[in-house]
C-alpha positions as CSV (number, residue, x, y, z in Angstrom):
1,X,111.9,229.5,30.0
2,X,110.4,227.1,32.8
3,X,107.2,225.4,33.0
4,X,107.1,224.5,36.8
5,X,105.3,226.1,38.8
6,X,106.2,228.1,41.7
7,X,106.2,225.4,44.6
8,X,104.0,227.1,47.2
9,X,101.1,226.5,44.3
10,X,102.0,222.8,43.5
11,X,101.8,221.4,47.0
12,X,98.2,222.5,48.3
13,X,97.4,220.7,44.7
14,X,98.8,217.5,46.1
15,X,97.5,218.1,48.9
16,X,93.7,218.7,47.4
17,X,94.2,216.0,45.0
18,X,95.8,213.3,47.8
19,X,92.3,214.6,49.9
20,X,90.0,213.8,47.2
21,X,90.9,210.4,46.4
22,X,90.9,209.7,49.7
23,X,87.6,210.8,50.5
24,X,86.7,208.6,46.7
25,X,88.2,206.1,48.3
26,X,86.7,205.7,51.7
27,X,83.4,206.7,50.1
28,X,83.8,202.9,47.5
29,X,85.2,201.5,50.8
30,X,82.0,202.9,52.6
31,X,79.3,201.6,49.8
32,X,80.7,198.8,48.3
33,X,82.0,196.5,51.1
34,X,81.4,197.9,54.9
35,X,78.0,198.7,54.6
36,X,77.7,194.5,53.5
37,X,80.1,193.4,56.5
38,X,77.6,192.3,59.3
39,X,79.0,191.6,62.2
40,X,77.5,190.0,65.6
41,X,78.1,191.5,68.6
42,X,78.4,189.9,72.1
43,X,77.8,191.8,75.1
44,X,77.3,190.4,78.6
45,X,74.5,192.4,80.7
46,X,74.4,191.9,85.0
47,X,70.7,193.2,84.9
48,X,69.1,189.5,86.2
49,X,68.0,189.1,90.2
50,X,71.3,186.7,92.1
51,X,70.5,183.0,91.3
52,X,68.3,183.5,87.8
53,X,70.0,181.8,84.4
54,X,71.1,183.6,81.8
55,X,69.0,184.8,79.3
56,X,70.6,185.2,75.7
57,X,68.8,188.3,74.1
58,X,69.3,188.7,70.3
59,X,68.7,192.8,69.5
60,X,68.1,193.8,65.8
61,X,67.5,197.1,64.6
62,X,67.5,199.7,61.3
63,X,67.3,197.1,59.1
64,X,65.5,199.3,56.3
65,X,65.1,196.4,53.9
66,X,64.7,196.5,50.3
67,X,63.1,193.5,48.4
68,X,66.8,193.2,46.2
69,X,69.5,193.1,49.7
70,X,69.5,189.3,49.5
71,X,72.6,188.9,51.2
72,X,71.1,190.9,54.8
73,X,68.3,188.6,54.6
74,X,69.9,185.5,54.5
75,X,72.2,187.3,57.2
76,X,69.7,187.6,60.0
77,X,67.9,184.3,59.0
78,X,71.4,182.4,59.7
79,X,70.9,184.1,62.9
80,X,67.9,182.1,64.2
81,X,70.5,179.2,64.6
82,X,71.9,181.0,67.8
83,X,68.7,180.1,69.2
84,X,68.0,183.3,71.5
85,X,65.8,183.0,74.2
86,X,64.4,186.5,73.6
87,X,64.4,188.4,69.7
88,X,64.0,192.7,70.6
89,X,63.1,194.0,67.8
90,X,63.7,198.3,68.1
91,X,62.4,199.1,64.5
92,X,63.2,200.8,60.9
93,X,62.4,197.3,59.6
94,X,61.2,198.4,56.2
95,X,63.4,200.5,53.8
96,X,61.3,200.6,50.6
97,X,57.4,199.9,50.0
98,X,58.0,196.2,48.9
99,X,60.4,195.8,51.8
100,X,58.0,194.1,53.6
101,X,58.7,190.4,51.4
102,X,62.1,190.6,52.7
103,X,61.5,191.4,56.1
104,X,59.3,188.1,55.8
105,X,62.1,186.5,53.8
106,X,64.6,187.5,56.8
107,X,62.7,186.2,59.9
108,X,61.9,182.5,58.4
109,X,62.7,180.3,61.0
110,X,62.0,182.7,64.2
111,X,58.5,181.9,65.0
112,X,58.9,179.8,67.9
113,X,61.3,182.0,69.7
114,X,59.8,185.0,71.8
115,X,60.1,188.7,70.9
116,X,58.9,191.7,71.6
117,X,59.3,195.1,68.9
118,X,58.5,198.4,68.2
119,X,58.1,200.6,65.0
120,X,60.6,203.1,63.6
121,X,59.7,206.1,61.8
122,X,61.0,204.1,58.2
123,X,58.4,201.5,59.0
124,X,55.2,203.6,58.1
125,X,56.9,206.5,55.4
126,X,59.4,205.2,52.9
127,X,62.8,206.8,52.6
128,X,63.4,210.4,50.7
129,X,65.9,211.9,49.2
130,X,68.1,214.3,51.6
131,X,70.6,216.2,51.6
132,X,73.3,214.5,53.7
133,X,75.1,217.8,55.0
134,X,71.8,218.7,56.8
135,X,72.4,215.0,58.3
136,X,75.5,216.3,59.8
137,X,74.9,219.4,60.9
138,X,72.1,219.0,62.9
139,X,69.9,216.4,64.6
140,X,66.3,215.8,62.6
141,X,64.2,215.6,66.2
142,X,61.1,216.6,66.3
143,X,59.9,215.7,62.6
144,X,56.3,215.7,61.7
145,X,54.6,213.0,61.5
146,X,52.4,212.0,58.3
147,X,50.0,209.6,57.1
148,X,51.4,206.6,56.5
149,X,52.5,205.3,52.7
150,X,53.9,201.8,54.1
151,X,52.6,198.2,54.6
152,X,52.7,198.7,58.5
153,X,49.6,196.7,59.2
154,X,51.2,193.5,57.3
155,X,54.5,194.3,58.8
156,X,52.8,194.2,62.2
157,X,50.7,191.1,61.6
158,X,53.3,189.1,60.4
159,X,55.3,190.1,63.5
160,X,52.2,189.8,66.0
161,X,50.2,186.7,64.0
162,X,53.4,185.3,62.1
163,X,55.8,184.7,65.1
164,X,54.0,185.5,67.7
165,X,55.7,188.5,68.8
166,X,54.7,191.2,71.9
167,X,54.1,194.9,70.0
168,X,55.6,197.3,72.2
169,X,54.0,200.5,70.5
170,X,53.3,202.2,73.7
171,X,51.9,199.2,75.4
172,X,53.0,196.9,77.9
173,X,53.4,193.0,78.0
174,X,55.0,190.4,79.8
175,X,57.0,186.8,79.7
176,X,58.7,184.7,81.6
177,X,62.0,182.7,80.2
178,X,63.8,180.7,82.0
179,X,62.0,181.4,85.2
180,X,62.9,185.3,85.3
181,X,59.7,187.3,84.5
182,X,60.3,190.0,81.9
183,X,58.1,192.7,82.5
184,X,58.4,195.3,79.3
185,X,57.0,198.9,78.5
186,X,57.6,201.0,75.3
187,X,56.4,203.8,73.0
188,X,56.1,204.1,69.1
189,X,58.2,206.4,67.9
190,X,59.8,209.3,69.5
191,X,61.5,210.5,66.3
192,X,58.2,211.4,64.6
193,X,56.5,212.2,67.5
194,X,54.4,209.1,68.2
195,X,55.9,207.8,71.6
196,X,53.0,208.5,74.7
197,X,55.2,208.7,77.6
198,X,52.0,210.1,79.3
199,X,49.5,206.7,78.7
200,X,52.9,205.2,80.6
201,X,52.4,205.0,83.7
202,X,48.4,203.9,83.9
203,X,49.7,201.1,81.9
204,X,52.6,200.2,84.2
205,X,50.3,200.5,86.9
206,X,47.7,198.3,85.7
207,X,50.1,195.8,84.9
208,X,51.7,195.3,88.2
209,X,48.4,195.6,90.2
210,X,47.8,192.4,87.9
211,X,51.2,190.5,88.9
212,X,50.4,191.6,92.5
213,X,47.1,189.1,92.1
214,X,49.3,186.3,90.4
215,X,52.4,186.3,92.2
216,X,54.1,185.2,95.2
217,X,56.8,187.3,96.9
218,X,59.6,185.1,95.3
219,X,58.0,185.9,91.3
220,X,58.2,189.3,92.5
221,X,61.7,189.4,93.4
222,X,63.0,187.9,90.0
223,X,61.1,190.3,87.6
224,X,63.2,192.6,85.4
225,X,62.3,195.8,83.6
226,X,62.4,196.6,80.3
227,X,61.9,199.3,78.3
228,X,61.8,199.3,74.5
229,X,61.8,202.4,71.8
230,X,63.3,203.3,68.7
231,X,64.6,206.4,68.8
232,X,67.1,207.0,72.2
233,X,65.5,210.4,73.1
234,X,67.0,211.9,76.2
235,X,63.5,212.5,77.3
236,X,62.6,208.9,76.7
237,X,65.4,207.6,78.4
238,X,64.5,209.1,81.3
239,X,61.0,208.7,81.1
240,X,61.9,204.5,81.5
241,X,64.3,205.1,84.1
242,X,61.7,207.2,86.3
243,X,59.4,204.3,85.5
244,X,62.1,201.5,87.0
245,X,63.5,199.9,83.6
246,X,66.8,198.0,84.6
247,X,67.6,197.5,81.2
248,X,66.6,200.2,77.9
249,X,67.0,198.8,74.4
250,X,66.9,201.2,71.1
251,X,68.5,201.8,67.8
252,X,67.9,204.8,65.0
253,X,71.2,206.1,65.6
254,X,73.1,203.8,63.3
255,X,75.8,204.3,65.1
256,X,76.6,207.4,63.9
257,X,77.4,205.6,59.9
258,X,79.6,207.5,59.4
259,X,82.3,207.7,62.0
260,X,85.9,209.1,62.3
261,X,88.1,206.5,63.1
262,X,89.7,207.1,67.1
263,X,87.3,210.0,67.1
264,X,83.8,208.1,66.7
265,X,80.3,209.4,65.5
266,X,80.0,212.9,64.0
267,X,76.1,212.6,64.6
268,X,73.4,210.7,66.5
269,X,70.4,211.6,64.7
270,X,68.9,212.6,68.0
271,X,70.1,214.0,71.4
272,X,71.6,211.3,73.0
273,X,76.1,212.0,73.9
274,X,77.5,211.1,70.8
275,X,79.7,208.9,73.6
276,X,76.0,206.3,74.1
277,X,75.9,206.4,70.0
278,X,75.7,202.6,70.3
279,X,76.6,199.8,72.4
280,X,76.0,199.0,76.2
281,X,76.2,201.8,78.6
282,X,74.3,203.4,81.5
283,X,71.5,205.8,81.2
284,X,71.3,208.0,84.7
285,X,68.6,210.3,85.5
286,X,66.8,211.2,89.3
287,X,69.4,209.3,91.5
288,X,68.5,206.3,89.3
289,X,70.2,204.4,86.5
290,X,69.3,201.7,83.8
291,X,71.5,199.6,81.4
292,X,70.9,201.1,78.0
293,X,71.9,199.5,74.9
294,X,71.3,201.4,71.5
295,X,71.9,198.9,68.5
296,X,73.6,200.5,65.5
297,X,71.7,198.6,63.2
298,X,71.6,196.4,60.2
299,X,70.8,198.7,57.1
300,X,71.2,202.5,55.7
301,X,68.6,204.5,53.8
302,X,68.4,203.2,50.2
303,X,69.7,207.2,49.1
304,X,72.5,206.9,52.1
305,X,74.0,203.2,51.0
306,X,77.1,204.0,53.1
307,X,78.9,203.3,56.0
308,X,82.5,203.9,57.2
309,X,83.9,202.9,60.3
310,X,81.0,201.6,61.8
311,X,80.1,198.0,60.9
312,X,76.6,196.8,60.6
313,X,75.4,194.8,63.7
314,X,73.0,192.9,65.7
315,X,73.9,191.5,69.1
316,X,73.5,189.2,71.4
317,X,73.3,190.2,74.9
318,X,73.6,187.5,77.6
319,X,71.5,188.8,80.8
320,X,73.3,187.2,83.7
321,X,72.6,188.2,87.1
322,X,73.9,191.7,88.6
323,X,76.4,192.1,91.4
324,X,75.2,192.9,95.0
């Protein structure tokens, strides 16, 4: 009497059992050795007025750090040996309540370059446990924001008082580098609900009437726009193009994290096209347009250590002047 069994049974088993160490697989893959891989990015930007130098702009994001992830802050400290002009700092520094040591730990040797930053959700509540199926399904917009159980005051001292930096928390600021005058605008975060896209435009407007008393025509004419958030909110995004940004910098999205390969991000973690997930592209909204760049970010969640098929970045965009 034979033991096989009937063939139409054995091959969805190898089938199941070929899918399932796969998916182990990836998942070690995912954990274990992408998720540690950063990788620096280089992107050219025509955003700058004809004649202007370049201006080398180093854009960090997500990093969620944890006092232990030694390696990610000597990572970004080796980074300050590119010597940017301009550090953008779009948020989710902090990833654990003592994460703020290695955020301090990680930005040693930045304080005499210029930056500019704004919070993420993960840098006033710590991270929770989730279930990461609800991740997938659906975008978490429109969370609720609650009081705060993270160090955000030191985070934002050593930050303002440390290095010296612009906060961008739905305020304005200004600097000039290399004789281009970077005027910048940007909310706290939209993911929570913090961003004020309505305190905008008094701000704006206060700010240029104040150029208009310090400038001549030809400081006017090499000014550039920015706009700073977190969170890449299609209602953001167009809130900074309405309000003239030529260039829109942002992370949250992490690039997706976990991608498909030739497919791309299942998610965003927000409304954005899953197509502007990360990297340089063009926001359009009213006849107008903006170079937006969404950084996938540094870290993951300490309950979410995993990424596949989308490498953990910072990059380095050279502003260069724009084609007329």
């Amino acid at each position: 009497m034979s033991s096989r069994l009937p063939r139409g049974i054995v091959a969805p088993g190898i089938v199941l059992g070929a899918t399932a160490l796969a998916g182990a697989l990836a998942f070690a893959w995912g954990s274990l050795v992408e998720r540690k891989m950063f990788t620096l990015r280089r992107v050219t930007v025509p955003v700058l007025p004809a004649g202007a130098e370049p201006i080398r702009v180093l854009h960090v994001s997500d990093l969620h750090m944890a006092p232990w992830q030694r390696d990610k802050q000597s990572w970004v400290r080796s980074l300050a040996q590119l010597r940017p002009d301009l550090v953008v700092d779009t948020g989710d520094n902090l990833g654990h309540e003592e994460g703020i040591d290695g955020i301090e730990a990680a930005f040693a040797g930045y304080e005499n370059i210029p930056g500019v930053y704004v919070n993420g959700s993960n840098d006033y509540h710590g991270p929770l446990r989730k279930n990461w199926l609800r991740y997938l399904i659906r975008h978490s917009g429109g969370v609720k924001d609650t009081p705060a159980d993270l160090d955000t005051a030191r985070l934002e001292r050593f930050f303002r008082d440390g290095l010296g930096w612009i906060g961008l928390n739905n305020a304005v600021g200004s600097l000039t580098i290399k004789g281009t005058r970077l005027d910048f605008f940007g909310v706290d975060d939209p993911h929570i609900g913090r961003d004020r896209l309505d305190r905008l435009t008094g701000l704006i407007d206060s700010q240029q009437d104040e150029e208009t008393l310090d400038e001549d025509a030809t400081d006017a004419e090499r000014t550039v726009t920015v706009g700073v958030a977190h969170a890449p909110y299609r209602r953001v995004l167009a809130s900074f193009v309405t309000h003239g940004a030529d260039l829109i910098l942002a992370g949250h999205t992490h690039g997706g994290q976990v991608c498909v390969p030739f497919f791309g991000a299942l998610v965003t973690n927000c409304d954005i096209p899953r197509r502007q997930v990360k990297g340089l592209s063009v926001w359009r909204h009213a006849y107008r347009s903006a170079h937006l760049h969404v950084s996938a970010g540094l870290g993951t969640s300490i309950y979410a250590p995993v990424r596949f098929a989308c490498l953990p970045e910072a990059t380095l965009l050279t502003l260069v002047p724009a084609e007329r």
